[in-house]
C-alpha positions in Angstrom: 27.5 -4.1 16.6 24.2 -4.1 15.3 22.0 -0.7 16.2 17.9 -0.5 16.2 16.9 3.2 15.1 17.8 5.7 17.5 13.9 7.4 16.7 11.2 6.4 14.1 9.0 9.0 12.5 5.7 8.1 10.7 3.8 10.3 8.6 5.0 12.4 6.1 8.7 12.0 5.3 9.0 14.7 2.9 7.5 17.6 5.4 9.2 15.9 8.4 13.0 16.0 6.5 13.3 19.9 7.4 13.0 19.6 10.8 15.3 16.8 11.3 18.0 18.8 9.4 17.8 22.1 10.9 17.7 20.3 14.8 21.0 17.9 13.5 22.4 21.3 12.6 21.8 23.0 15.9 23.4 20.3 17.6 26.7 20.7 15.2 25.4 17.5 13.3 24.9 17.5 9.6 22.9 15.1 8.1 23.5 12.1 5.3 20.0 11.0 3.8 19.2 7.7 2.1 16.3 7.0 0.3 15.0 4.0 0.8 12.6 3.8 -2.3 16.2 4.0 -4.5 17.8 1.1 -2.7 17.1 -2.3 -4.7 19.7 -4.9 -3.4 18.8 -8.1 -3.2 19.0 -10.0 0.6 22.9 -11.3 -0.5 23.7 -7.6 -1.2 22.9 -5.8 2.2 25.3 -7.1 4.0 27.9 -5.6 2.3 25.7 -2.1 1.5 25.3 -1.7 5.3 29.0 -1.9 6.1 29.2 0.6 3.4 26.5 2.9 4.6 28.1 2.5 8.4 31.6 3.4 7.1 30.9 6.9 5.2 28.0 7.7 8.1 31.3 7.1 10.9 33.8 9.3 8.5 31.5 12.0 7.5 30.1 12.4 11.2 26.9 13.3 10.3 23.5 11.9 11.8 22.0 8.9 9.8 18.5 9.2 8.2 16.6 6.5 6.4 13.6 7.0 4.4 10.9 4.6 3.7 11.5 1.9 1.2 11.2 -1.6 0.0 14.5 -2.8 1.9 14.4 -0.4 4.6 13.7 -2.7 7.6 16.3 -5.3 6.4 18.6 -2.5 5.9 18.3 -1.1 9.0 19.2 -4.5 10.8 22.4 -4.6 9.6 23.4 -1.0 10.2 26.5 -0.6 12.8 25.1 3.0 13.8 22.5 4.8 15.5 20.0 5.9 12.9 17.3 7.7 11.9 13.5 5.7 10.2 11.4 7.5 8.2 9.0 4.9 7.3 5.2 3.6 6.9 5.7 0.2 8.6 5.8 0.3 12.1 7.7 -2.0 14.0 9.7 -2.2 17.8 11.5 0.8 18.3 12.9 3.1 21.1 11.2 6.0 20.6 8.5 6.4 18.1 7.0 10.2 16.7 3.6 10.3 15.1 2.5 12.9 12.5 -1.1 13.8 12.6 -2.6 13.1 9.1 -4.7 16.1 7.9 -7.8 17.0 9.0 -9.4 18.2 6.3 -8.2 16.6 2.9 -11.3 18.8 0.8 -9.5 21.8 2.3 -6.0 21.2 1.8 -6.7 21.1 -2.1 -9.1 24.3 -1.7 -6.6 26.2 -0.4 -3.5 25.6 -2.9 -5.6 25.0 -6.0 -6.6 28.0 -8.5 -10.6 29.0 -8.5 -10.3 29.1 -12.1 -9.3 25.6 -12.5 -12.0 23.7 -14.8 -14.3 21.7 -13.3 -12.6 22.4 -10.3 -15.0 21.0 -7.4 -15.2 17.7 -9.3 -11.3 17.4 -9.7 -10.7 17.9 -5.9 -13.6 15.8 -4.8 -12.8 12.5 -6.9 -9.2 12.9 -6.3 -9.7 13.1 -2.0 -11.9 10.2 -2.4 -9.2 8.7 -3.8 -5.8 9.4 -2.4 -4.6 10.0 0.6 -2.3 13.0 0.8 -0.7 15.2 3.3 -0.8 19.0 3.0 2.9 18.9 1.9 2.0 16.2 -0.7 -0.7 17.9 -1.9 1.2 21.3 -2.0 3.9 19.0 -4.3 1.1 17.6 -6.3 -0.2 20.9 -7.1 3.1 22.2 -8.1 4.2 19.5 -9.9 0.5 19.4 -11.8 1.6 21.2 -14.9 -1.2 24.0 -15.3 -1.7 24.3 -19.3 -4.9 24.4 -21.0 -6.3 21.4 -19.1 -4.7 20.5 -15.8 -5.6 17.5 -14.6 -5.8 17.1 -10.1 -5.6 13.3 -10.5 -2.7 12.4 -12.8 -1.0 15.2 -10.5 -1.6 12.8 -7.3 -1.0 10.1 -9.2 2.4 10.6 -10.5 3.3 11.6 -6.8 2.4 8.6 -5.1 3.1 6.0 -8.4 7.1 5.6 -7.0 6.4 4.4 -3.9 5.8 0.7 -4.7 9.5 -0.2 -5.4 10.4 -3.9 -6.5 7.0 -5.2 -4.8 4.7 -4.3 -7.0 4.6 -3.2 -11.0 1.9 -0.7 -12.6 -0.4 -2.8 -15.1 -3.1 -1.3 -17.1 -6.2 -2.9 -16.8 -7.1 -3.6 -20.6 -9.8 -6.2 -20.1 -13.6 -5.3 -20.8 -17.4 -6.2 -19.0 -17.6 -7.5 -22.8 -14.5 -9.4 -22.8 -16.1 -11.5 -19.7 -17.3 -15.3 -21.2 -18.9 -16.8 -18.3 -21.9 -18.7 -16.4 -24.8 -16.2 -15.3 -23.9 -17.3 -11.3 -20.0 -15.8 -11.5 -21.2 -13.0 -13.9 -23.7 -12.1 -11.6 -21.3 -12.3 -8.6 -19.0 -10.0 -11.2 -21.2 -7.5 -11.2 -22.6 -7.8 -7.3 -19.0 -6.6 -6.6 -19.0 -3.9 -9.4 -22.1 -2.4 -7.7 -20.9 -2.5 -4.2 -17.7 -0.5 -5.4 -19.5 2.1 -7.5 -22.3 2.5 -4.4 -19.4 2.5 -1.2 -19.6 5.6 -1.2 -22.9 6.4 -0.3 -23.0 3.5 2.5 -19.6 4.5 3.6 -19.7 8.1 4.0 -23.0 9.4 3.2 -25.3 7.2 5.7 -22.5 7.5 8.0 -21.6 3.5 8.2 -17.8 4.2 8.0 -18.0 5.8 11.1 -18.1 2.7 13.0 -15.2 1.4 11.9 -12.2 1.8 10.1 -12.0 -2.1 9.0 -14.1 -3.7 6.4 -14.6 -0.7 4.1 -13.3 -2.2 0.7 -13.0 -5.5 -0.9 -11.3 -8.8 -1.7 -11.9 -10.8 -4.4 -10.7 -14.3 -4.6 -10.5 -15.9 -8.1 -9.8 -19.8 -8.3 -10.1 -21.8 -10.9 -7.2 -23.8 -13.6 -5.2 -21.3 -15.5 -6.9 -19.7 -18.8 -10.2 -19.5 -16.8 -10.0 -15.6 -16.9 -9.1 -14.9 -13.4 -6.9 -12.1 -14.1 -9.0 -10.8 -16.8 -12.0 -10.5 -14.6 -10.1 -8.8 -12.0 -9.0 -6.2 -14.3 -12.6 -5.8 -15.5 -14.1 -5.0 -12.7 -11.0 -2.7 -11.9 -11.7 -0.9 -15.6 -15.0 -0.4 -13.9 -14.1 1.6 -11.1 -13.3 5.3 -13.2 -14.6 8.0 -10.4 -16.8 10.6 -11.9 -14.3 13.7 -12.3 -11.2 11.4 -12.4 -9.4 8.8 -14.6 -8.7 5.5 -13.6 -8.1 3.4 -11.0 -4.1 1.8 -10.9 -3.4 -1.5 -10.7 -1.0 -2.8 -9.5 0.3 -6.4 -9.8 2.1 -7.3 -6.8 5.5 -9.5 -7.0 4.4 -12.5 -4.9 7.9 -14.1 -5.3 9.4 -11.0 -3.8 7.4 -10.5 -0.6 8.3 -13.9 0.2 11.8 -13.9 2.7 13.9 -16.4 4.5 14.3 -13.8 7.0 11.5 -14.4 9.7 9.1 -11.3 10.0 10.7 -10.0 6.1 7.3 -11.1 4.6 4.9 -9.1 6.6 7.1 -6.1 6.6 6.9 -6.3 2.9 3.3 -6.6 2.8 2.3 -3.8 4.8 4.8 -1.8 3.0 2.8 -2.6 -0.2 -0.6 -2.1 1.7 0.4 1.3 3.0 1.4 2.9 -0.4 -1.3 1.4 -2.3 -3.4 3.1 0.3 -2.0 6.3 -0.5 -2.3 5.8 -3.8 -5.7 4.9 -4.2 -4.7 1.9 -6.1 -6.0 -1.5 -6.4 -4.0 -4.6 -5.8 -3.8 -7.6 -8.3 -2.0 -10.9 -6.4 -1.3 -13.6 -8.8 -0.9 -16.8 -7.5 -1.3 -16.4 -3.8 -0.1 -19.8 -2.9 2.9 -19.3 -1.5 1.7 -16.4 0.8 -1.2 -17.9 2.6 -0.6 -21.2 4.2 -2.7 -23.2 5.9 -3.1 -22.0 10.2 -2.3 -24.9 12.2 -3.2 -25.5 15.9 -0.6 -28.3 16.4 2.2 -26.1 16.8 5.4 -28.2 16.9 8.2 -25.8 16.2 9.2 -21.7 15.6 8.0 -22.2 11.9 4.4 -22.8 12.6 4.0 -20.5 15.1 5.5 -17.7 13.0 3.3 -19.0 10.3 0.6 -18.4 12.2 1.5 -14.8 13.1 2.1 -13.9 9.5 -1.1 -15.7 8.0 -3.5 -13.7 10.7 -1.3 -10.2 9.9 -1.6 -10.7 6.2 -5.7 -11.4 6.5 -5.4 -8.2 9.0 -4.2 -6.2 6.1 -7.0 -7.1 3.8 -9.5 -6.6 6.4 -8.4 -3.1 7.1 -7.0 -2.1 3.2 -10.4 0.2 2.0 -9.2 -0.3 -1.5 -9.8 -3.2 -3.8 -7.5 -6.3 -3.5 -8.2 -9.2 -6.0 -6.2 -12.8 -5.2 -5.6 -15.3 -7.5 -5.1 -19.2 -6.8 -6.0 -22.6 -8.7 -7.2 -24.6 -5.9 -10.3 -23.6 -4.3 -10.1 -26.4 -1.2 -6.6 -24.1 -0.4 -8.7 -21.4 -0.7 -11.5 -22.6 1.6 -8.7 -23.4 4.2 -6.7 -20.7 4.5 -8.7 -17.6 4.0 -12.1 -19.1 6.4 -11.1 -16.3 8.2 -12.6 -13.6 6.2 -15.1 -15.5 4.3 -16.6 -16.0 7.6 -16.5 -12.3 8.4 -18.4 -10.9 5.4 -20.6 -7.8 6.2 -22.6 -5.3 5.0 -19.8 -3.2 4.0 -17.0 -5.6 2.7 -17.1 -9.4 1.5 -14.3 -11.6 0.0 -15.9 -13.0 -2.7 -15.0 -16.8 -4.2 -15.5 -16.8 -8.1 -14.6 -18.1 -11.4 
């Protein structure tokens, strides 16, 4: 017998952990935790990894609890026990418990990083406009941030968030140059539209008070068609080169495994997706998918079976997700009538504050 989990918790898994411990301990319960972001089984092997996990969970007697991963929602399908979800991905569930994110990011560094730090106000501000952190993360960061001669606030956050991507998603570094760039003056003055709207966001966003409106729209998507050797990918890691915040180094990329968000499973693919969305979000990172083909299909209003209409339901989620991601998100495909088709959506929704750009 298959078991949804028993509770979900999102937020911080790391500061919520304690709690669930000490209140399995009062009840006489002790508690066997998986993480999620060290499980890589492919879809053949969870079968026999749940019946596994459900064994030692029965034997042991202790209370099951999941932590956010990759395969964590698959997992979790399969289980034969009550459980435990620690995870970033909402989804159905029986009961649900929220943790507040923190009210004031500038003063949760403030508070837990030394005054005699160097260049200390720069540090904290480029790495809060950049990262998304918890108190607890940010108390870990700040541990873990090795103070020598020249400790660095940024490659602390960094290295804290740069596990969470799992098997979806591997850190690049963005080599390419402005220089490197051989192109017509219309896509290298496109190029460098987008470069200016990144290195002024800030100002729009938060200083004349436009990202108050909304939460959607505030970064961008970049689609780059055109036959392969046309310097898609190099222009995407240009402009991402680009994007070094005054006080901090640079931006990650990260080039997301297009092959393994796809699923037979119905539902699998946007559950990856938003899993990659929501670290990456974290992180501060921007998001490189090459060869988007097989992840956007075309919508279809003649639905005729299940397929399309759950088609149709992960299309509109995945375009969703890059409304809503404030990062920077650059797509890569070779046709541009597929891209014309399937992503009308959000070329159609361009505003002042985020565009998806068709170039190269």
């Amino acid at each position: 017998m298959r078991h949804k989990p028993s509770a979900f918790y999102h937020g911080d898994a790391a500061a919520l952990l304690p709690v669930i411990c000490e209140v399995s301990h009062a009840l006489g319960h002790g508690v066997l935790f998986l993480d999620g972001a060290l499980m890589q089984f492919s879809l053949d092997e969870l079968a026999g990894a749940a019946c596994r996990i459900t064994r030692d969970a029965m034997l042991c007697g202790r209370v099951l609890v999941l932590s956010d991963g990759p395969m964590i929602w698959a997992l979790s399908k399969r289980l034969g026990v009550p459980h435990f979800m620690m995870t970033t991905a909402p989804e159905d569930m029986d009961h649900a418990v929220a943790l507040a994110p923190p009210n004031d990011a500038v003063g949760a560094w403030e508070t837990r990083v030394p005054d005699g730090l160097h260049n200390r106000d720069a540090q904290i501000a480029a790495v809060c406009g950049s990262y998304q952190l918890t108190p607890a993360q940010v108390e870990r960061s700040v541990r873990g941030g090795g103070y020598g001669l020249a400790p660095d606030l940024w490659h602390a956050a960094q290295a804290h968030v740069s596990n969470t991507m799992g098997p979806l998603a591997e850190r690049v570094e963005a080599r390419a140059r402005w220089d490197d760039l051989i192109l017509p003056v219309a896509q290298k003055q496109a190029l460098s539209q987008m470069t200016t709207f990144l290195t002024h966001r800030g100002q729009v966003i938060d200083d004349w008070g436009f990202g108050a409106s909304s939460t959607r729209g505030l970064g961008m998507a970049a689609v780059f068609f055109g036959p392969s050797g046309t310097g898609k990918t190099t222009a995407a890691e240009a402009i991402v080169r680009e994007m070094a915040p005054d006080g901090g180094g640079p931006v990650p990329l990260y080039r997301v495994n297009v092959a393994g968000l796809v699923s037979k499973y119905i539902g699998e693919k946007a559950k990856n997706f938003a899993c990659v969305f929501e670290a990456v979000r974290r992180s501060g990172a921007a998001l490189l998918f090459d060869g988007v083909e097989g992840l956007f299909g075309k919508r279809t209003t003649q639905v005729k079976d299940s397929n399309d209409k759950h088609s149709n339901a992960e299309l509109g989620f995945l375009l969703q997700c890059l409304e809503a991601y404030p990062g920077i998100a650059c797509l890569t495909l070779q046709a541009r009538d597929f891209a014309g088709c399937c992503l009308a959506g959000c070329i159609a929704s361009q505003t002042l504050l985020s565009g998806l750009h068709e170039v190269l």
